[in-house]
C-alpha positions in Angstrom: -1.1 -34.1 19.2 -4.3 -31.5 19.9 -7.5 -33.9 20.1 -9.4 -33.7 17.0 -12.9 -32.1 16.6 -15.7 -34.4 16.1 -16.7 -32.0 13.6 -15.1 -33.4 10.2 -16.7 -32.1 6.8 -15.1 -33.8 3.6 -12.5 -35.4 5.8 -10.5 -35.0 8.8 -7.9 -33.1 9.9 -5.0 -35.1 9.8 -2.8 -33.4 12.9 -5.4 -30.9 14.1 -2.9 -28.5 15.2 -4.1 -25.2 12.8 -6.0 -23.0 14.5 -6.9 -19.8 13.0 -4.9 -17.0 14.2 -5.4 -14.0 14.4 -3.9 -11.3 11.7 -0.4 -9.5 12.7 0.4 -7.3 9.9 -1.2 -5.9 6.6 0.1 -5.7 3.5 -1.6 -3.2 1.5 -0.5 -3.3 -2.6 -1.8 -2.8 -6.2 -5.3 -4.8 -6.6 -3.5 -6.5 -9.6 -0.6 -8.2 -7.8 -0.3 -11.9 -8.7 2.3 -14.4 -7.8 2.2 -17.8 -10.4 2.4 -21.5 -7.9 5.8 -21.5 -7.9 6.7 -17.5 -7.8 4.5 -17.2 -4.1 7.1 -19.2 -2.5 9.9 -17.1 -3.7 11.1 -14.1 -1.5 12.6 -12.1 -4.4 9.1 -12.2 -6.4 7.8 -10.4 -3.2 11.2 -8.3 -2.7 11.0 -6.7 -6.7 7.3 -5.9 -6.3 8.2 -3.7 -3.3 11.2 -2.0 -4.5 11.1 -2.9 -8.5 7.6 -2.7 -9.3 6.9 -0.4 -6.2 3.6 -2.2 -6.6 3.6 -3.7 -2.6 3.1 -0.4 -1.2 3.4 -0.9 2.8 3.8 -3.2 5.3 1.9 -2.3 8.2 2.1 -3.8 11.7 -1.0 -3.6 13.8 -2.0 -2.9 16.9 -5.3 -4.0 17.3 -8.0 -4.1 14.7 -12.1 -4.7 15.2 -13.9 -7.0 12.6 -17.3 -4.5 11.6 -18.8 -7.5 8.9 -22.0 -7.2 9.1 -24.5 -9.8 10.7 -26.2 -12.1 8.4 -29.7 -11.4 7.3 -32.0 -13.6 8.8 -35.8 -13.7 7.8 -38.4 -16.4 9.2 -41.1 -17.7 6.8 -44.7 -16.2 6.8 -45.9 -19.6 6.7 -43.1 -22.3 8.0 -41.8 -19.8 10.5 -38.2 -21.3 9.6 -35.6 -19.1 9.7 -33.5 -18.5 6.1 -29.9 -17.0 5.6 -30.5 -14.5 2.6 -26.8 -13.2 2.0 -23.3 -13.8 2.6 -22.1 -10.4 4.4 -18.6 -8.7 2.8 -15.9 -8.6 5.5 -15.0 -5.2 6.6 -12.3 -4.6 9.1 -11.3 -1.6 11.4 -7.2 -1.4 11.6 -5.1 0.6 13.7 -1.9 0.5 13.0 1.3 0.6 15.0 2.8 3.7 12.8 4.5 6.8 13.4 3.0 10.4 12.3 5.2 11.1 8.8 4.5 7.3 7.4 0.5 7.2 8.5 1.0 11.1 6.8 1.6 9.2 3.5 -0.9 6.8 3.9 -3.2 9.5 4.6 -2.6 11.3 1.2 -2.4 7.9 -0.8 -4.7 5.2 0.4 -8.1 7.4 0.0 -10.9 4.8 -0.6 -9.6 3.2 -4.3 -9.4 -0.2 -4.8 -6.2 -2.3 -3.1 -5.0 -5.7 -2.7 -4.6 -6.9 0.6 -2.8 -9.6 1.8 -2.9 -10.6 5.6 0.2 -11.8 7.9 -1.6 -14.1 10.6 0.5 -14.1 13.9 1.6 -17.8 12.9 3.5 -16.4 9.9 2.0 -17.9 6.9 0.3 -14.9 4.6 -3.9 -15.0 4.0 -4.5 -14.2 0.5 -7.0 -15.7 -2.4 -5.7 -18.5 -4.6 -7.4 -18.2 -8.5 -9.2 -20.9 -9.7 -11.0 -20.5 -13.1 -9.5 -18.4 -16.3 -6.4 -18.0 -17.3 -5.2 -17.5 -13.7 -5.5 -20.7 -12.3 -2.7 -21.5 -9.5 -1.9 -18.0 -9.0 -1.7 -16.3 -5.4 -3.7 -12.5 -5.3 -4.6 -10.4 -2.7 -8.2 -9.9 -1.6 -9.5 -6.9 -3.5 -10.8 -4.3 -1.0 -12.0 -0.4 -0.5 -9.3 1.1 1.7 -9.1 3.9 3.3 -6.9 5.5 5.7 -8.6 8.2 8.7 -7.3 9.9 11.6 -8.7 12.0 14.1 -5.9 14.0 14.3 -4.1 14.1 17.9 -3.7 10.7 19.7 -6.0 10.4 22.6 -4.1 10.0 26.1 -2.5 6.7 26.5 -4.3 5.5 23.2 -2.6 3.3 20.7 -5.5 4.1 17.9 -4.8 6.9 16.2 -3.5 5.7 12.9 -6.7 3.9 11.5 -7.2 1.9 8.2 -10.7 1.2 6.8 -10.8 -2.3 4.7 -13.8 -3.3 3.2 -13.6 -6.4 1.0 -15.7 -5.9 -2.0 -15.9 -9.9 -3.1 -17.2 -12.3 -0.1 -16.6 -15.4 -2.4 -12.9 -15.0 -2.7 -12.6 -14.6 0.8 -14.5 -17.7 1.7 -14.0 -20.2 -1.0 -11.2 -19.5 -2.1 -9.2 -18.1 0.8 -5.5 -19.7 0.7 -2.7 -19.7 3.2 1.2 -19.7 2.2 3.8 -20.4 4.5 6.8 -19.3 3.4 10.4 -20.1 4.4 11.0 -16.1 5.4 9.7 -13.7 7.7 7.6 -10.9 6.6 10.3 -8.8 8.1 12.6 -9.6 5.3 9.7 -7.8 2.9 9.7 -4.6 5.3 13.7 -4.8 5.3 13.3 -4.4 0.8 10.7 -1.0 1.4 12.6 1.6 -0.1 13.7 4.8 2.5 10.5 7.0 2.4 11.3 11.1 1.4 9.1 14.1 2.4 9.5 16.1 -0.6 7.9 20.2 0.2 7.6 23.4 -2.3 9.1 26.4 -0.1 7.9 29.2 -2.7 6.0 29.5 -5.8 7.9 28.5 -8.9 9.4 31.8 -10.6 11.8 31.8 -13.6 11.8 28.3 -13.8 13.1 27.1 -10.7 11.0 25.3 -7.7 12.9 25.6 -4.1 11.9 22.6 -2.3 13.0 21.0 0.9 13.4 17.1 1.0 14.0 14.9 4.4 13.9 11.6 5.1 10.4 10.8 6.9 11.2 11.9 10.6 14.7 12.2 10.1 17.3 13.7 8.5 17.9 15.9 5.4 18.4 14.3 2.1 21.4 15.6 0.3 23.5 14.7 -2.4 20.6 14.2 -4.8 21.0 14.8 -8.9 18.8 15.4 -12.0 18.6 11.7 -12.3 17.1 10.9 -8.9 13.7 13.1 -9.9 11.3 11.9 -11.6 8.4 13.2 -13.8 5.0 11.5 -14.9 3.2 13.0 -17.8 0.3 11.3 -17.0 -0.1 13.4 -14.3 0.3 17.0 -15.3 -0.9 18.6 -18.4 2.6 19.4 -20.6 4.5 17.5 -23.3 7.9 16.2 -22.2 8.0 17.4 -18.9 11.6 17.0 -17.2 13.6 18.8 -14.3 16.5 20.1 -16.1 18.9 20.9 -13.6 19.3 19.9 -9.9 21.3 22.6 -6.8 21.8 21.2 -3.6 21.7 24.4 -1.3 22.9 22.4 1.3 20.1 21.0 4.3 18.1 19.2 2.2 17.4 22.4 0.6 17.1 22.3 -3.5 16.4 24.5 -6.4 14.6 22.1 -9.2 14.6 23.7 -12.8 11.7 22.0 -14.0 10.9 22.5 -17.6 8.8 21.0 -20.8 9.0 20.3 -24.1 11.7 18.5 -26.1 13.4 21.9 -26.4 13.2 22.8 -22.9 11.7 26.3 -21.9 9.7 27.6 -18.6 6.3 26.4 -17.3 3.8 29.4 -17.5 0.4 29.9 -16.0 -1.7 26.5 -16.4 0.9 24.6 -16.5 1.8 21.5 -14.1 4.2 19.1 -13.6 3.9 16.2 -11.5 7.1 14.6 -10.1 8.9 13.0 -7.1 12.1 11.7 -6.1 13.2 7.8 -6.9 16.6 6.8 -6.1 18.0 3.5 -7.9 20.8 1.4 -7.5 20.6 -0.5 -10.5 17.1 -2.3 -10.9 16.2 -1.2 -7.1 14.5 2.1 -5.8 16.3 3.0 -2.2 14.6 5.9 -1.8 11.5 7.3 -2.7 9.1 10.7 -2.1 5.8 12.2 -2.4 4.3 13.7 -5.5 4.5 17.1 -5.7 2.8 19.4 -8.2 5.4 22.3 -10.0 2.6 25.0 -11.1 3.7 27.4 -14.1 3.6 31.2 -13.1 3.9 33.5 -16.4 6.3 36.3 -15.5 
């Protein structure tokens, strides 16, 4: 047994073997992911949020990462001369992640300053997240609530590691300090990046004309996607500006290559000028998305 610190506030450490590690991987997710006390423990509650829910976005391994809080502010007395904390600085950290160039491209186009949940992986294993306690969440697991945006400089520097960066600034100091909570779980975080459904790179080759959209769709640094049907795209209306948008029909040129007729209204007819569709591929097997793409925006031409 490690020798225990004299220092012993509200009791002591019983085997003085937890030392604070340092964080290993990042998982980035919606700000309002929750897990109830007995759900955190449970690997399928984290499984279906990543490819149910497709609310755990990414797990991202690091490779190095510089803490940029800010130093307290310190002010001495006019009088007394004693010096006075006066705030509790937000935590901010600087990421770089161990990625390739089509996932961090993803990241790029998605993580672009909005407010995220952000659990940590410390290189012990056991996940740093906040644990509620007031309201009507009391018990549950969340992440830290943070600003985070992802940044490149473009081309890797020479023998650098640091060209995929992640900008994390937490915008609540109290949940990261008082009521910061560590799980341990049973399984490895590599389980969670085993559930992340295949990422797509879905691209327009031409304008859309006659109510078709050619598009080309490959898996992220790989292969072409074939074999793909009307009921693996999917539309969100929120998105776009038409009234039951919907891509009616699905040819798989062969190559990845496809012709999407993408249509609206509960009659189906062609976009035309003004119009847009938002929509993306999502491959299920039953309850679980395998395989998943970009957005991309169908734009109505008028012939």
């Amino acid at each position: 047994m490690a020798q225990c610190s004299t220092l012993q506030p509200n009791g002591s450490n019983q085997d003085c073997l937890v030392p604070l590690s340092e964080v290993k991987n990042l998982l980035i997710c919606d700000k309002d992911v929750k897990f109830s006390w007995t759900e955190k423990d449970d690997i399928s509650q984290w499984t279906n949020k990543i490819k149910q829910d497709l609310t755990i976005y990414a797990v991202a391994g690091l490779d190095s990462y510089n803490v940029t809080t800010d130093d307290p502010n310190i002010v001495t007395g006019a009088v007394s001369k004693s010096k006075t904390i006066t705030n509790t600085p937000v935590p901010s950290f600087e990421a770089f992640l161990d990625s390739n160039a089509c996932d961090f491209k993803q990241l790029l186009s998605t993580v672009t300053g909005g407010t995220y949940g952000i659990f940590y992986e410390l290189q012990d294993g056991s996940i740093f997240g906040t644990i509620d306690q007031s309201g009507n969440d009391i018990g549950y697991l969340k992440p830290f609530r943070a600003k985070v945006n992802a940044n490149t400089k473009g081309f890797q520097e020479i023998d650098s590691t640091q060209a995929f960066r992640v900008y994390i600034f937490h915008t609540n100091a109290s949940e990261f300090y008082d009521n910061q909570f560590y799980l341990e779980p049973v399984w490895d975080t590599s389980e969670l990046a085993e559930a992340m459904p295949v990422g797509l790179n879905m691209v327009k080759k031409a304008a859309y004309a006659a109510g078709d959209q050619t598009v080309q769709i490959k898996v992220r640094c790989g292969d072409a996607k074939t074999g793909l049907l009307v009921a693996d795209f999917e539309t969100d209306e929120t998105q776009g500006n038409v009234s039951t948008p919907a891509v009616t029909t699905v040819v798989d040129d062969g190559g990845g290559n496809y012709t999407l007729t993408v249509q609206k209204d509960a009659v189906p007819v062609n976009l035309v000028d003004g119009d847009i569709v938002t929509l993306r591929v999502k491959v299920l097997s039953a309850s679980d998305v395998t395989h998943i793409s970009n957005w991309v925006s169908v734009e109505g031409v008028t012939p």
